[in-house]
N, C-alpha and C positions, 0 to 999 in steps of 0.2 A: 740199371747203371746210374740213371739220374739219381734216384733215390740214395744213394750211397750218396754221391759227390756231395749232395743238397746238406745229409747227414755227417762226413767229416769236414764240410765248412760252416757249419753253423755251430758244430762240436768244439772246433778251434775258435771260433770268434767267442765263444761262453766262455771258453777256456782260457782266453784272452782277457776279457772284461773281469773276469772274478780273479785272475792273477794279478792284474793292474791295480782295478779299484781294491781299497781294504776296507772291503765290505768283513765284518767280522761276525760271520753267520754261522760257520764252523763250529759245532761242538768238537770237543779234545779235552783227553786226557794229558794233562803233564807231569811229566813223573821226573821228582828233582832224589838229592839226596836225601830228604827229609820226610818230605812228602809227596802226595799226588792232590793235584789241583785241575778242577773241573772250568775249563773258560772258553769262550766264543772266540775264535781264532778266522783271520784270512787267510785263503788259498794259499800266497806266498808265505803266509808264518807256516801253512803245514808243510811244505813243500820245502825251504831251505831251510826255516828250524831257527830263523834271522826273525827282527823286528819284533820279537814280542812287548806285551805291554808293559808299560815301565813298575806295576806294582810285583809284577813274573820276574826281571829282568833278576832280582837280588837271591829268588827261589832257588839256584843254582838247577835249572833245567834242565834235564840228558835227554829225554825224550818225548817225542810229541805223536801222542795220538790220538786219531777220530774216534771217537766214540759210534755207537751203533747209529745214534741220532745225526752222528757228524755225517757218515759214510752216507745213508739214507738222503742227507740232502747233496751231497756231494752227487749221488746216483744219478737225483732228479736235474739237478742244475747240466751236469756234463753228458748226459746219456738222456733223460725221459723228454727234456726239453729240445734235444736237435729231433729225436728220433719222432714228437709232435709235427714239429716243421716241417720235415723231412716228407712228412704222408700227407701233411694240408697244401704243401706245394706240387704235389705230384698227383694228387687225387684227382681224378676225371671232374671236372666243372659239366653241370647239367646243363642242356640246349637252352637257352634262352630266347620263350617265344614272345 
């Protein structure tokens, strides 16, 4: 049970931090009328599809997606990184003699 809770608060607080900060770590695909362009995007650009970078903005933009490499660190960041935490804080610490 600890193990979860450890795991969905540390999930939200990453969740949090890479929503806020515009860390632009994110691979994505953008696909406008013209074309598809390949750029480094932040959480909140993938997520409400708002803020993008102002050489994007003129692209006329319909949709945003992660790329395999986006999704892959998206994995690590929301998922590989609580679920690290999660077993290094609940792990049995050795007697200390």
């Amino acid at each position: 049970m600890r193990f979860f809770l450890i795991f969905i608060v540390s999930s939200a607080a990453l969740f949090a931090f890479f929503y806020f900060y515009s860390a632009n770590i994110f691979n994505c695909t953008l696909t406008g009328e013209f074309a598809e362009i390949n750029a480094d995007l932040s959480l909140k650009t993938i997520l409400s599809g708002e803020q993008l970078p102002a050489e994007l903005i003129t692209a006329n933009i319909q949709t945003v997606k992660p790329t395999l490499q986006g999704y892959m660190i998206l994995f690590i960041c929301l998922i590989g990184l609580p679920l690290m935490i999660a077993y290094r804080l609940t792990k049995a610490r050795p007697n200390e003699a």
